[in-house]
Backbone as CSV, one residue per row, in Angstrom:
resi,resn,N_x,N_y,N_z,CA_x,CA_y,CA_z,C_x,C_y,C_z
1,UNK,87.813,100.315,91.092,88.669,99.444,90.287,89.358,98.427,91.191
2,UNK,89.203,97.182,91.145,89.881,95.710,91.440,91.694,96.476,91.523
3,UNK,92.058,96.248,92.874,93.407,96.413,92.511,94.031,95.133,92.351
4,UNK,95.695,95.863,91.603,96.112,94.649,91.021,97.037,94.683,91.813
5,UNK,97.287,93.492,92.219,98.743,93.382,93.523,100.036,93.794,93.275
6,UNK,100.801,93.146,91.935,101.728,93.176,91.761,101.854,94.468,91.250
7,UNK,101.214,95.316,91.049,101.248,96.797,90.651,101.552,97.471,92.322
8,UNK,100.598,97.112,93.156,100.847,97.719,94.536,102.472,97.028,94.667
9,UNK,102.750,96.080,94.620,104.217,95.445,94.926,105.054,96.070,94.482
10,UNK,104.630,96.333,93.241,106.164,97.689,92.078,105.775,98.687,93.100
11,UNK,104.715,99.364,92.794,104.848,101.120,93.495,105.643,100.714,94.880
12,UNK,105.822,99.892,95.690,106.151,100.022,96.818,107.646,99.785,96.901
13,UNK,108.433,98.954,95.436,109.671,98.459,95.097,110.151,100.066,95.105
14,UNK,109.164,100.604,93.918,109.432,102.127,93.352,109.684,102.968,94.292
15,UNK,109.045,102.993,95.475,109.136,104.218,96.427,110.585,103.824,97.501
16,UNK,110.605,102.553,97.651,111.750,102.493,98.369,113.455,103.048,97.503
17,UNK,113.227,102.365,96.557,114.074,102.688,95.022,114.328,104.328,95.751
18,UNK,113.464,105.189,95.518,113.520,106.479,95.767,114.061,106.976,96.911
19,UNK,113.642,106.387,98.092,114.015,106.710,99.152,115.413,106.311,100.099
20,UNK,115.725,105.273,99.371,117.426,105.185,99.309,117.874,106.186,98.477
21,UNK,117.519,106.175,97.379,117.964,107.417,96.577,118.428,108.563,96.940
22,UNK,117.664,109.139,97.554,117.511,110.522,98.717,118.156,110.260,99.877
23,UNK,117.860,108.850,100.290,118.504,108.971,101.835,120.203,109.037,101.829
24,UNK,121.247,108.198,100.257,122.065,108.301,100.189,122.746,109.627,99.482
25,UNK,122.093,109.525,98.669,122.493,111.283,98.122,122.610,112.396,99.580
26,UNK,121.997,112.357,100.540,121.780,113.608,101.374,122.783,113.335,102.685
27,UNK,123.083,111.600,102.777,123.806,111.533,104.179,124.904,110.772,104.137
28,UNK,124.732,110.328,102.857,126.449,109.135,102.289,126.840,109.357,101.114
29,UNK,127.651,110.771,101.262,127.965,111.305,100.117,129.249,110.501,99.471
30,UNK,129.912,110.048,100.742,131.344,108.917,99.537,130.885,107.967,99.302
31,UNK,129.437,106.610,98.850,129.142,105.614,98.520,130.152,104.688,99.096
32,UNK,130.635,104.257,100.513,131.451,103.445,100.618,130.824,102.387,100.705
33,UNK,129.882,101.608,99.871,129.634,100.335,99.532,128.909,100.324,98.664
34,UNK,128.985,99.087,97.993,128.285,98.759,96.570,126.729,99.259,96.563
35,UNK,126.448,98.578,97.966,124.932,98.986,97.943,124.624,100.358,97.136
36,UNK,125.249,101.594,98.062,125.097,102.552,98.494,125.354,103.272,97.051
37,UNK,126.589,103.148,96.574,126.867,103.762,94.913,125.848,103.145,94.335
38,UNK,125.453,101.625,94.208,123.784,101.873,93.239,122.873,102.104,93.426
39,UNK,122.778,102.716,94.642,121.274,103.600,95.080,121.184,104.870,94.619
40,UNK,122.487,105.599,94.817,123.095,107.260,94.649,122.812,106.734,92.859
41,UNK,123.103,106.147,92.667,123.395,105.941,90.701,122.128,105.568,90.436
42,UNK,121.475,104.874,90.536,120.010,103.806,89.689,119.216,103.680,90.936
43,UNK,118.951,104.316,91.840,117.965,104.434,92.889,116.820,105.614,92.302
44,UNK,117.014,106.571,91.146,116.287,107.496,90.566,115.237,106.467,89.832
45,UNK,115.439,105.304,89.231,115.002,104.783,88.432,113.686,104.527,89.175
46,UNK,113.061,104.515,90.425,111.917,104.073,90.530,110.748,105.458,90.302
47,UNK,111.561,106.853,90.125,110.528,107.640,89.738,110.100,107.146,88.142
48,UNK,111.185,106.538,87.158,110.553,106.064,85.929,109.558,105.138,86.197
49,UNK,109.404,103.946,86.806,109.303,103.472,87.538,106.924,103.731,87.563
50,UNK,107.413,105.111,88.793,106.280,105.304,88.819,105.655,105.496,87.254
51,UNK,106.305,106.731,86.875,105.277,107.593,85.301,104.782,106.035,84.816
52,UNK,105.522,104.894,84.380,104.959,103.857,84.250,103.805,103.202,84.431
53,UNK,103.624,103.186,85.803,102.963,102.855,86.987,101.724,103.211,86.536
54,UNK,102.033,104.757,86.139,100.822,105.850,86.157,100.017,105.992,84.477
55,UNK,100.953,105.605,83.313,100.096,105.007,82.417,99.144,104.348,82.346
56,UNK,100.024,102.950,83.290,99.075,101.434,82.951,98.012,102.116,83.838
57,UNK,97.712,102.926,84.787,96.796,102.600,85.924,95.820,103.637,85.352
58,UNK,95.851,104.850,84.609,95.202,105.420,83.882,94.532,105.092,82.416
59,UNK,94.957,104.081,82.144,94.200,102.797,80.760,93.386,102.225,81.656
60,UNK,93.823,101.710,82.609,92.999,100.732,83.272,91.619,101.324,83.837
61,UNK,91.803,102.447,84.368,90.865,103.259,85.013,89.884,104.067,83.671
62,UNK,90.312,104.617,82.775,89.939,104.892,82.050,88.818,103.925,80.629
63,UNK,89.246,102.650,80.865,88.812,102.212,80.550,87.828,100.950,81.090
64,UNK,87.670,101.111,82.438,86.803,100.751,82.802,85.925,101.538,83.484
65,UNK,85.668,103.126,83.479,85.187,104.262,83.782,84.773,104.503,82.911
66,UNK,83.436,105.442,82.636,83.104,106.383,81.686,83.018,107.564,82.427
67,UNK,84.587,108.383,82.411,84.913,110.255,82.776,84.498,110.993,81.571
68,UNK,84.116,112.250,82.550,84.085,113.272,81.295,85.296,113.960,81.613
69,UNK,85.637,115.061,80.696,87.257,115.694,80.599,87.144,116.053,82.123
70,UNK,85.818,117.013,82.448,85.739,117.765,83.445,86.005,116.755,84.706
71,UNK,85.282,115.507,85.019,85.246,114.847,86.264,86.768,114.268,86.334
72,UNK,87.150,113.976,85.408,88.679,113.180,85.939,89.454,114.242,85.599
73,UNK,89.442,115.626,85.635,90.862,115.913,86.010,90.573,116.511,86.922
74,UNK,89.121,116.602,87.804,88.908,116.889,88.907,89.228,116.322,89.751
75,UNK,89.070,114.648,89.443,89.376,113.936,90.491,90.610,113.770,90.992
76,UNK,91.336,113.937,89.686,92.759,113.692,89.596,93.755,114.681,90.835
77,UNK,93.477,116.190,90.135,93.479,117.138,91.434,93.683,117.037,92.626
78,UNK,92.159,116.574,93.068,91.770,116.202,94.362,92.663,115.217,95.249
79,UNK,93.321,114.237,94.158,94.084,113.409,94.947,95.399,113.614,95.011
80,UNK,95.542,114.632,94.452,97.204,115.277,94.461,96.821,116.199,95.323
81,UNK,96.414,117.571,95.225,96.312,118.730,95.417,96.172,119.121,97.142
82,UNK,95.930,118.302,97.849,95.755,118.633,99.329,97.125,118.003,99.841
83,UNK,97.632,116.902,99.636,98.866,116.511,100.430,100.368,117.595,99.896
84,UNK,99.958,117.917,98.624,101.301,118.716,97.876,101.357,119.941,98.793
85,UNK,100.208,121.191,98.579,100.138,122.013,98.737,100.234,122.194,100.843
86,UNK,100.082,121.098,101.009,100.468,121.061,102.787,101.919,120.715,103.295
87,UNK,102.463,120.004,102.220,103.791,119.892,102.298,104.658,121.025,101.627
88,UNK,104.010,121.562,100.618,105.058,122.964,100.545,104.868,123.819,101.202
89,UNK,103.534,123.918,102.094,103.547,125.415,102.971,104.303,124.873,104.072
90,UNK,104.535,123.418,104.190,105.422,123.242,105.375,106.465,123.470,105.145
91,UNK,106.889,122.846,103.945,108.676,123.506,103.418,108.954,124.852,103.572
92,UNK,107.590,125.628,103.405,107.963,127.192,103.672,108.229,127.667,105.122
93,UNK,107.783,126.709,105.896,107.881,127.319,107.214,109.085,126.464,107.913
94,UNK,109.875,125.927,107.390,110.887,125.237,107.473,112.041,125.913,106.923
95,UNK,111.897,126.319,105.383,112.822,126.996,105.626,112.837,128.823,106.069
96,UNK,111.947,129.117,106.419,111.833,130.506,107.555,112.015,130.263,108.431
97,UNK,112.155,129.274,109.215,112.875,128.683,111.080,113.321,128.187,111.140
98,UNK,114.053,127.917,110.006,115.693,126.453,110.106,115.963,127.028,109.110
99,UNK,116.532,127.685,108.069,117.051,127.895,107.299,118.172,127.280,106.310
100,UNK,119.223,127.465,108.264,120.514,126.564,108.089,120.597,125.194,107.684
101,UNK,119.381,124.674,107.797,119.161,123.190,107.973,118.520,123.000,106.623
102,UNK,118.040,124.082,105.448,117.269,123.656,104.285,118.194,124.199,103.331
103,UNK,118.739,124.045,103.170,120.025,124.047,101.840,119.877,123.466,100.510
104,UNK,119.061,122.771,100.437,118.605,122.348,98.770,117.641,122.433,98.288
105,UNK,116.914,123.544,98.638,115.742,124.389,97.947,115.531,126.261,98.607
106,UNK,114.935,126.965,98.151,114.602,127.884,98.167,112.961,128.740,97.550
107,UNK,112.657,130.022,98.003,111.412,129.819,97.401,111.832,131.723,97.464
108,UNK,110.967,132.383,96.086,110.724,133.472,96.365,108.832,133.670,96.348
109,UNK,108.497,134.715,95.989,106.793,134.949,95.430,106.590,134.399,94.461
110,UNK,106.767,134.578,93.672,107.035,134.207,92.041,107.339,132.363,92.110
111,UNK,108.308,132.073,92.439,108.398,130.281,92.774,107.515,129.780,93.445
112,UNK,107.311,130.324,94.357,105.832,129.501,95.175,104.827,129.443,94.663
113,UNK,104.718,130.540,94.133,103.129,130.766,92.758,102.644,129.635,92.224
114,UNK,104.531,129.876,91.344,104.471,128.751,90.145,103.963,126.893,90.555
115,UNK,104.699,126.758,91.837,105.043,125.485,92.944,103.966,124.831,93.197
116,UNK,103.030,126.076,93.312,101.618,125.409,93.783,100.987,125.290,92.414
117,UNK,101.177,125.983,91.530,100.478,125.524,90.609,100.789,124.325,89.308
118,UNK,101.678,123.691,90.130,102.757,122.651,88.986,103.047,123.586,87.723
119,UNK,103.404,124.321,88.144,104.514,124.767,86.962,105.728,124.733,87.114
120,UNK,106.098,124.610,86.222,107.888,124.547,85.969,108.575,125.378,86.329
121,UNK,109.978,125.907,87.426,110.245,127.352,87.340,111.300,126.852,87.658
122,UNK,112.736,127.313,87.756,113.682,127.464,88.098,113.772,128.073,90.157
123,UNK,114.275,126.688,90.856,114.464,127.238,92.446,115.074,128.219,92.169
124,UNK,115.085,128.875,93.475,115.466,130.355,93.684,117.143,129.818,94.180
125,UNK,117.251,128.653,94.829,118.210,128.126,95.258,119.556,127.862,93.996
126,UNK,119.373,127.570,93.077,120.520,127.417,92.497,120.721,125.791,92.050
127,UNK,119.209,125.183,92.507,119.572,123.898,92.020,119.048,123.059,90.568
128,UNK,118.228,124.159,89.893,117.872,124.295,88.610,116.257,124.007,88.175
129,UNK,115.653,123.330,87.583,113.972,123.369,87.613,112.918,121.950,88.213
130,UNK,113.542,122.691,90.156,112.709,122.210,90.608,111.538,123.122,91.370
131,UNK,110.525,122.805,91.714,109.540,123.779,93.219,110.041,123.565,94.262
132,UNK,109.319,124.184,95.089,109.929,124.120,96.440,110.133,123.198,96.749
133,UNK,109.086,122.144,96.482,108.668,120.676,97.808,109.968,120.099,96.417
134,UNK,110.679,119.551,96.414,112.079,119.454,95.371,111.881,118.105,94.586
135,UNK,111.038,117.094,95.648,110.520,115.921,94.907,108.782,116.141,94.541
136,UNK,108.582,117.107,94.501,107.355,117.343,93.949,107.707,117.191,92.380
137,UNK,109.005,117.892,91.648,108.673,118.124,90.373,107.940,116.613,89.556
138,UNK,107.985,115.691,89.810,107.640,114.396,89.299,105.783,114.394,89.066
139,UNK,105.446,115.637,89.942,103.859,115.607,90.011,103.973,116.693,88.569
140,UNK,104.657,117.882,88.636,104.477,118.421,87.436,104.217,117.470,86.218
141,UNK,104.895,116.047,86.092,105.018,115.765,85.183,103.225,114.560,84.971
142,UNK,103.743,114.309,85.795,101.991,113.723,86.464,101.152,114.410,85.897
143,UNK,100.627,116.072,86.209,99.845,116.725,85.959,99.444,117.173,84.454
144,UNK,100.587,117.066,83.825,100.795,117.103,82.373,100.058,115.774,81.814
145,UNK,100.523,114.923,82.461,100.102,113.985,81.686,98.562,113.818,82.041
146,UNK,97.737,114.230,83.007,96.195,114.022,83.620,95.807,114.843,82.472
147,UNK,96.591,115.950,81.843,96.111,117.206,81.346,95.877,117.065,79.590
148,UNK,96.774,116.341,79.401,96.751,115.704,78.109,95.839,114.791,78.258
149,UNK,95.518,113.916,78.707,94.146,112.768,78.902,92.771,113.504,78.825
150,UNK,93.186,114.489,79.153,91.332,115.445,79.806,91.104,116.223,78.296
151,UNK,92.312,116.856,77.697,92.202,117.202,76.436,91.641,116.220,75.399
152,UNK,91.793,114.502,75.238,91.671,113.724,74.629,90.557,113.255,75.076
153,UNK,90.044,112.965,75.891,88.731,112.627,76.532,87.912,113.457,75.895
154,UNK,87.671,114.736,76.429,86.872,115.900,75.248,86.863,115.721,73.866
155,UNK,87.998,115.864,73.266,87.926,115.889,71.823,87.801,114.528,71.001
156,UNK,88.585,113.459,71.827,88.686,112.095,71.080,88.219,111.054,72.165
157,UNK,87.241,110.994,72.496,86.413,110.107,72.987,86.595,108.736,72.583
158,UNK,86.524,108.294,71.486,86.955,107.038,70.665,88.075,106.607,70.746
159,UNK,88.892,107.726,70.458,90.336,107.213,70.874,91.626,107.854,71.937
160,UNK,90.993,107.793,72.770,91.404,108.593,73.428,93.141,108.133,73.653
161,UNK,93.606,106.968,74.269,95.113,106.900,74.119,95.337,106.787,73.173
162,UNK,95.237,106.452,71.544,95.920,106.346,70.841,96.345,107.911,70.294
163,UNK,95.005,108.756,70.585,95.648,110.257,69.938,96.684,110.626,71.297
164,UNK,96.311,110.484,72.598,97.194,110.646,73.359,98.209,110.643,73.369
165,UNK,99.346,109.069,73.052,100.289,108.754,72.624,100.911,109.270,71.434
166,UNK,100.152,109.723,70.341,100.628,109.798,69.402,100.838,111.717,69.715
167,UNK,100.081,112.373,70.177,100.429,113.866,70.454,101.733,113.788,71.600
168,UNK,101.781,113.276,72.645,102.952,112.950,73.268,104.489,112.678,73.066
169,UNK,103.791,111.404,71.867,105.257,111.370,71.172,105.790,111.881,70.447
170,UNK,105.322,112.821,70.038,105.639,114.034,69.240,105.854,115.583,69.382
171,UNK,105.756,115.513,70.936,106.401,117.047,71.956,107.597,117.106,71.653
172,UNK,108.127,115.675,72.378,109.779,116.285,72.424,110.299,116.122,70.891
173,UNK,109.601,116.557,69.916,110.853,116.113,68.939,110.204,118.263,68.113
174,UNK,109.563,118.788,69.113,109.212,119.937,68.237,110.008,121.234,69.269
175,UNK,110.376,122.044,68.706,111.381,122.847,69.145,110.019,124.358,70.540
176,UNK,109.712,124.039,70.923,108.941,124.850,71.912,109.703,125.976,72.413
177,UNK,111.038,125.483,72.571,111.669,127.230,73.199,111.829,128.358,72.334
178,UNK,111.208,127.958,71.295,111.197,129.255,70.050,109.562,130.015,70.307
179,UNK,108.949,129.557,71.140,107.171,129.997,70.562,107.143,130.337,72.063
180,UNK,107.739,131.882,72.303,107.093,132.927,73.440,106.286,132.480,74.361
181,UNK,105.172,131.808,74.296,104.301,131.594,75.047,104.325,130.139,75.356
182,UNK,104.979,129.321,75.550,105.487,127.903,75.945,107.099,127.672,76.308
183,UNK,107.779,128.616,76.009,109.292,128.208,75.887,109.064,127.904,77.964
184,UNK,108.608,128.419,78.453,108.751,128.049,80.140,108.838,126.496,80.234
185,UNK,107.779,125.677,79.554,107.268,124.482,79.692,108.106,123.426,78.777
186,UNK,109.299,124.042,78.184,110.060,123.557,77.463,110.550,122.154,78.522
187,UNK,110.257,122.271,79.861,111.028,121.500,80.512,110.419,120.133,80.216
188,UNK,108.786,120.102,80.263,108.118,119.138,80.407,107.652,118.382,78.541
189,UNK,107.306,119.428,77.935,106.925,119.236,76.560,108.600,118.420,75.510
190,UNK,109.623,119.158,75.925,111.057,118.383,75.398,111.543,117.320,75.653
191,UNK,110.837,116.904,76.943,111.618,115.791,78.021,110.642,114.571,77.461
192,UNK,112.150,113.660,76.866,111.324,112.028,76.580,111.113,111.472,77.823
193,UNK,111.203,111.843,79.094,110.529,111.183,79.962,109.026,111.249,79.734
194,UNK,108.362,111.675,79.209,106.785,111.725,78.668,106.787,110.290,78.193
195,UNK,107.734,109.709,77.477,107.466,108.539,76.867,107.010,107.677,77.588
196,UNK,107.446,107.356,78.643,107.133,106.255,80.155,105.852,106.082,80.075
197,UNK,104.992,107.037,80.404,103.526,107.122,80.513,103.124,106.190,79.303
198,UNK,103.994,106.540,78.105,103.438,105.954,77.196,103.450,104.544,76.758
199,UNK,104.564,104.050,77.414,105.108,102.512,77.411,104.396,102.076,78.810
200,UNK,103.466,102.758,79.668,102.400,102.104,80.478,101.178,101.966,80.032
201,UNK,100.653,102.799,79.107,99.570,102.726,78.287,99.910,101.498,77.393
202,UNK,100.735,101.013,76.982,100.857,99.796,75.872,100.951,98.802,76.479
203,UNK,101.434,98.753,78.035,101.290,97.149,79.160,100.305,97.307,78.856
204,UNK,99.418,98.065,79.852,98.531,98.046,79.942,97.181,97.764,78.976
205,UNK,97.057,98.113,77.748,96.495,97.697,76.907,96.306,96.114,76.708
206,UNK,98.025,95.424,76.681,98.351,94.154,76.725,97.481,93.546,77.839
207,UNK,97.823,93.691,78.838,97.064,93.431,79.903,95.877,93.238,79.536
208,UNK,94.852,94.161,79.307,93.449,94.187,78.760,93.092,92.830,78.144
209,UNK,93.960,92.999,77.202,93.803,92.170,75.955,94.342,90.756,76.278
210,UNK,94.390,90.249,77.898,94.751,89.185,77.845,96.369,88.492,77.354
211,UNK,97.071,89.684,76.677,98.006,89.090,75.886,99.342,88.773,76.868
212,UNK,99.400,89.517,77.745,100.449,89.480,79.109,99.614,89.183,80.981
């Protein structure tokens, strides 16, 4: 796929966005300058940012690809799945020989399980439902969304984002922590951050269509 520049230009706006984010949250905890309080405040915004990102670029790809369910969420995997899983076994061995020094995450058996497998779990740490690697959870949400595409690819070939979007936009408004066997995933299925993806699928379409 032809990349598109100004898409590489956002992701790179996006990641810095983030990384002030983090860098002030962790080492300039009184915001003594303007900068600094709207990084700690609206520096999160470039993970929306990405899910965005990650709509339009999955219309685009998708529709100038012919995947089957099976090959693209293989591929998809593949391009997550080796850098994640090397950075949380490093977090693990980080915090087993610095301990003192890793204070905003934790891991037991059971969390790491879950961690590697993008699932949702509550740290062991006390800081509520993230995995180990702590900016990983954003891939959980990633993975959800590859996962819903691969479901629609199989079944709705024809239309594949429009049933997409339309099953999406209709998670968070259904009560999941009542049905035993999903209430875990309540985190990802409740959360209108799903919507993002979906307001990148509709640039993106635009785009297609010449109209933007």
């Amino acid at each position: 796929m032809k990349q598109i520049i100004s898409i590489q230009i956002l992701r790179g706006i996006a990641a810095w966005f983030v990384v002030f984010h983090h860098y002030i949250q962790l080492l300039h905890l009184e915001h003594n300058s303007g900068l600094a309080y709207f990084f700690a405040k609206k520096g999160a915004f470039g993970v929306n940012i990405f899910f965005i990102i990650s709509g339009f670029i999955m219309y685009i790809t998708l529709t100038n690809k012919n995947y089957s369910a099976k090959d693209f969420i293989i591929h998809r995997i593949i391009r997550i799945l080796p850098a994640y899983w090397f950075y949380t076994f490093l977090t693990v061995l980080f915090c087993y020989y610095f301990p003192q020094e890793i204070l905003n995450t934790s891991y037991n058996i059971k969390s790491l399980f879950l961690s590697l497998l993008f699932l949702p779990s509550v740290n062991p740490s006390g800081i509520g439902v993230f995995p180990l690697l702590t900016v990983g959870w954003t891939l959980n949400f990633e993975l959800f969304f590859y996962l819903m595409l691969s479901i629609c690819i199989l079944f709705f070939k024809k239309n594949i984002f429009i049933t997409c979007s339309i099953i999406m936009l209709a998670l968070p408004l259904i009560k999941f922590s009542t049905i035993p066997l999903l209430w875990r995933y309540t985190h990802i299925l409740n959360n209108f951050i799903i919507y993002e993806f979906i307001f990148g699928i509709m640039i993106a379409s635009l785009y297609k269509k010449k109209n933007i």
